[in-house]
C-alpha positions in Angstrom: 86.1 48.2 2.8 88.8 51.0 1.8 91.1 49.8 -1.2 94.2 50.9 -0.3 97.5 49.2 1.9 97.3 50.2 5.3 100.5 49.7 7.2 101.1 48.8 11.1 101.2 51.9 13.5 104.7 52.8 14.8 105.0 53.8 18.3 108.5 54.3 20.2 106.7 52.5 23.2 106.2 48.4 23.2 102.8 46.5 22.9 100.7 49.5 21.7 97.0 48.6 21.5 94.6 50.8 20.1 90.7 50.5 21.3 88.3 52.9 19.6 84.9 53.1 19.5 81.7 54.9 18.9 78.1 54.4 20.8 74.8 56.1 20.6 73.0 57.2 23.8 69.5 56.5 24.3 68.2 59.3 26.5 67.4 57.6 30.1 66.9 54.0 28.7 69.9 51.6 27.6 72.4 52.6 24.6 71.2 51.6 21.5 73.9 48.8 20.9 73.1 48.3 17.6 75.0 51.0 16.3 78.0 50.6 18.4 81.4 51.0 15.8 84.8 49.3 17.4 85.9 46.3 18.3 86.9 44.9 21.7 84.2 46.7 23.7 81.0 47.0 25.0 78.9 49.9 27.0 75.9 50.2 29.2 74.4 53.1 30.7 75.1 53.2 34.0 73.5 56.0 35.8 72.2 59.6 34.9 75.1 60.8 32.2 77.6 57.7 33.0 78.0 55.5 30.4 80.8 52.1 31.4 82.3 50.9 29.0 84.1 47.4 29.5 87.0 46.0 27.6 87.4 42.4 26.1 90.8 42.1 27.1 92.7 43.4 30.5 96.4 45.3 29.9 99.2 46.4 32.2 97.9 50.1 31.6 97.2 52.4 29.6 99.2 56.0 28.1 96.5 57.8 27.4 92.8 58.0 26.3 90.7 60.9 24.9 86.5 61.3 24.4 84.4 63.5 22.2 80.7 64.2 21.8 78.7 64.4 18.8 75.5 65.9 19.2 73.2 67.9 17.5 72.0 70.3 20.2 72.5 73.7 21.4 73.9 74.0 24.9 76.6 73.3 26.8 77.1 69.9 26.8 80.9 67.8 27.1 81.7 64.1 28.0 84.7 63.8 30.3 86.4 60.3 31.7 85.7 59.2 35.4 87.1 55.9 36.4 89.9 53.7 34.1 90.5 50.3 35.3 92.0 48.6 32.7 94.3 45.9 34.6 91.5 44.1 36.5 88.2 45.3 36.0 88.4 46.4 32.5 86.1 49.3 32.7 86.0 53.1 31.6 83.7 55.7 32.9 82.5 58.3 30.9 80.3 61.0 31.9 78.4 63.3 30.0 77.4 66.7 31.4 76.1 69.8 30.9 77.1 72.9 32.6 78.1 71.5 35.9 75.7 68.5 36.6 75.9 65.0 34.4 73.1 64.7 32.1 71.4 62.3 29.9 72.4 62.6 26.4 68.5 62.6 24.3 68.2 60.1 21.9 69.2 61.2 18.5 70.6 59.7 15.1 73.5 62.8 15.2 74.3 62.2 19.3 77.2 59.8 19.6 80.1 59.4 22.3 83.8 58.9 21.1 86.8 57.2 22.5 90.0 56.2 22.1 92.2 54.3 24.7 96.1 54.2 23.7 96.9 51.1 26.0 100.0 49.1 27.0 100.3 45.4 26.7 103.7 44.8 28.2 104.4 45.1 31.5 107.1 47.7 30.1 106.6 51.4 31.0 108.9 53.0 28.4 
């Protein structure tokens, strides 16, 4: 645990929630869950190169969200976002492609998907 005082995040719009997490693809088979770092979230596999993940909680909306990919190999390889429910079904899609098709990301201790969802929990817009 860091040793230092962290202070709350400031935001000029009401009710931010942050969500952030990190998961591990398992080539074909299901995400290796073990390994999984955020709170509030889990993720399953859910075809070739999506990965869903599901929130705890539902919110009003959300601002904005961003993924990365970590991985080791060569190649062309990017995760983008499909579909974001986060009022009713609490769900993100994240696909993982490379060059123009989705594709499995191998299982490897370096190869990890990002997010971070910047989320509203008012009913507010501004």
């Amino acid at each position: 645990m860091a040793n230092r005082i962290f202070h709350d995040v400031q935001a000029l719009n009401p009710g931010i929630k942050i969500v952030a997490g990190r998961f591990k693809p398992n080539g074909s088979s299901a995400i290796d869950n073990t390994v999984n770092l955020g709170n509030g979230w889990t993720v399953a596999r859910t075809g070739t190169g999506e990965y869903t993940v599901t929130l705890d909680d539902v919110y009003p909306g959300y601002i904005s969200a961003q993924c990365s990919l970590q991985h080791n190999g060569a190649g062309d390889k990017k995760v983008h976002f499909g579909a974001i429910d986060v009022t009713s079904a609490k769900t993100i899609v994240i696909y993982n492609v490379t060059g123009a098709s989705a594709a499995d990301l191998a299982a490897h201790a370096n190869n990890h998907v990002h997010f971070v969802l910047y989320l509203r929990n008012t009913s507010l817009t501004k």
